[in-house]
C-alpha positions as CSV (number, residue, x, y, z in Angstrom):
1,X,297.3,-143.3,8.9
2,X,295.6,-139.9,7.6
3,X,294.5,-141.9,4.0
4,X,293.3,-144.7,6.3
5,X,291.2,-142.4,8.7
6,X,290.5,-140.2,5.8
7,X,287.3,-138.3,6.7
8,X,286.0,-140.6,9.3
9,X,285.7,-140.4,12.7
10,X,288.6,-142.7,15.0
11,X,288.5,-143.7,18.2
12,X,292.1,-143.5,20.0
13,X,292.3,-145.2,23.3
14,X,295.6,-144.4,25.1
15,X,296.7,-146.0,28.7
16,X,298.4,-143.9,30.7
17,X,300.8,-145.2,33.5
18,X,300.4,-142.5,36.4
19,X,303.8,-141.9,38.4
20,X,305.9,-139.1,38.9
21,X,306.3,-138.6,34.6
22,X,303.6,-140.1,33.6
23,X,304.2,-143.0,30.6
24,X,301.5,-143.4,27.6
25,X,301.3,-146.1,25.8
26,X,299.3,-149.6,24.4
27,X,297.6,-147.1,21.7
28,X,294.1,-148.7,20.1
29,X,293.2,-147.4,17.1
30,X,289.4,-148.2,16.0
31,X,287.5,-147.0,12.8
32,X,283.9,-148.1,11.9
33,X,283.4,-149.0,15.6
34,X,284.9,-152.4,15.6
35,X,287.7,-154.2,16.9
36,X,291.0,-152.3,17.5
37,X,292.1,-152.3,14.1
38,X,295.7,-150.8,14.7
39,X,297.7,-151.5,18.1
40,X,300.7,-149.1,18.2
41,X,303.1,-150.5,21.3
42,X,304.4,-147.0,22.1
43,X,305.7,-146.6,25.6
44,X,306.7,-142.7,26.1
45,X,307.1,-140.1,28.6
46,X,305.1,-137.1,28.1
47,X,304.2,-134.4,30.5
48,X,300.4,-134.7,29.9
49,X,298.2,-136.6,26.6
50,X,297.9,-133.0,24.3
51,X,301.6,-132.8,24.4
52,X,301.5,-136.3,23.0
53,X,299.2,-136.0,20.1
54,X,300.4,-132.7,19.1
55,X,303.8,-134.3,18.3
56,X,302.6,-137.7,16.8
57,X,300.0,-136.8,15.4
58,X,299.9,-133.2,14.3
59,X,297.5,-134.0,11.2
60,X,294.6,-134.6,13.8
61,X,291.8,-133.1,15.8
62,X,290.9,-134.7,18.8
63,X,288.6,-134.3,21.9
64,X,287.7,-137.1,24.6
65,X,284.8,-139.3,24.0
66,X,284.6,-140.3,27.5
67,X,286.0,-139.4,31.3
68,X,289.3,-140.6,32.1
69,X,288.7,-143.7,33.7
70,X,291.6,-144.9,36.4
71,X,291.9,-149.1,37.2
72,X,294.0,-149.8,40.1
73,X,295.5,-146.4,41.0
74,X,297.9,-147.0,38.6
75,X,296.7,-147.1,34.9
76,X,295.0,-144.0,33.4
77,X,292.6,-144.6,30.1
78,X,292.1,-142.0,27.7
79,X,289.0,-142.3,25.2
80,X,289.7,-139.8,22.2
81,X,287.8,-139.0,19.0
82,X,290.6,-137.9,16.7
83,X,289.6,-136.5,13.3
84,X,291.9,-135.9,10.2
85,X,292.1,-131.9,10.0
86,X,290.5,-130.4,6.9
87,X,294.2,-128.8,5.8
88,X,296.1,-132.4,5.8
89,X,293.0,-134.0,3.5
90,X,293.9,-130.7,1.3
91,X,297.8,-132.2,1.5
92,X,296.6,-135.9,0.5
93,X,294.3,-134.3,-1.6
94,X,297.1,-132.2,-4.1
95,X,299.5,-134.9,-3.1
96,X,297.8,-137.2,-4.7
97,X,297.3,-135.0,-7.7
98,X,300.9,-134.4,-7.9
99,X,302.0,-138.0,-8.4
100,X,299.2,-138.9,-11.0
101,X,300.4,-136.2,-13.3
102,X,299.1,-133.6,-15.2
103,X,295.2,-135.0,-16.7
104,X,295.5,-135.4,-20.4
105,X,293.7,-132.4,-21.8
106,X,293.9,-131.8,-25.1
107,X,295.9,-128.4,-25.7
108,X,293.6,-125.6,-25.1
109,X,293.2,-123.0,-28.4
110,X,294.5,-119.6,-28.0
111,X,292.3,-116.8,-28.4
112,X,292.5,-114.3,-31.2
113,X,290.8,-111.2,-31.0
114,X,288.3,-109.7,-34.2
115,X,290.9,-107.3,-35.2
116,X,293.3,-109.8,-35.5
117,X,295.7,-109.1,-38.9
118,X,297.6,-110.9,-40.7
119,X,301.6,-110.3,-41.0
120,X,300.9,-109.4,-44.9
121,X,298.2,-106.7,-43.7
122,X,300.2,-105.2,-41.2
123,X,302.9,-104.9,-43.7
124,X,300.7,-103.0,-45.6
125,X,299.3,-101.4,-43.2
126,X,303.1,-99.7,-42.3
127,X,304.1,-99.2,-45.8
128,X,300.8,-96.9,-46.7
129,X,302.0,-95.0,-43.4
130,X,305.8,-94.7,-45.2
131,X,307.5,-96.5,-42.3
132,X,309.6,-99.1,-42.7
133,X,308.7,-102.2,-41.1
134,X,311.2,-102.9,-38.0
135,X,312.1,-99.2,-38.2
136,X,310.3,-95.9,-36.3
137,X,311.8,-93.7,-39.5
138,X,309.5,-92.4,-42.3
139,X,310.1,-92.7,-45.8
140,X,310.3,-88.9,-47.1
């Protein structure tokens, strides 16, 4: 659901059964301002609607669109504009990354430095100095 909102805007519409513990369920899911696009039959018991999306949807920022609007006394409708968090487009971001593979790239050159020698000049190099190459003795 986070690749399919990606970075816009959804419209969540939530019914909430008011009684003793209240009951939310008969979630609409809209993107591009059309028809419902996704209808998720959930049907659970929740102490209040941030309780809710904190669980199921933890990936998401939210904030209500409209006021809670009550039909009959008995069915609550919640109105929320939920928005995919800017850390969990990070995670689909590398996650996709990670199962394309490293980019081919040809291997990168190493640097050498101006007073780079060869092993035949540093061998000379230890030999005018009397040492012995591998060895911290002089030659007397």
């Amino acid at each position: 659901m986070m690749e399919r909102i990606g970075e816009q805007t959804a419209i969540f519409i939530w019914d909430e059964w008011v009684d003793s513990s209240p009951v939310f369920g008969n979630l609409r899911i809209i993107l591009d301002e059309g028809e419902p696009e996704m209808r998720i039959d959930y049907r659970i018991r929740a102490r209040d609607l941030h309780e809710l999306m904190i669980q199921l949807f933890p990936w998401g920022c939210y904030s209500y669109v409209e006021p809670i609007k009550e039909y009959s006394g008995e069915v609550a409708v919640h109105v929320l504009e939920v928005e995919v968090r800017p850390e969990a487009l990070a995670y689909l971001e590398a996650e996709e990354f990670l199962e394309a593979g490293y980019p081919e790239e040809p291997d990168s050159p190493s640097l050498e430095t101006d007073d780079y020698i060869t092993a035949e000049e540093e061998a000379a190099f230890w030999r005018r100095r009397g040492v012995v190459r591998g060895s911290d003795e002089r030659d007397d």
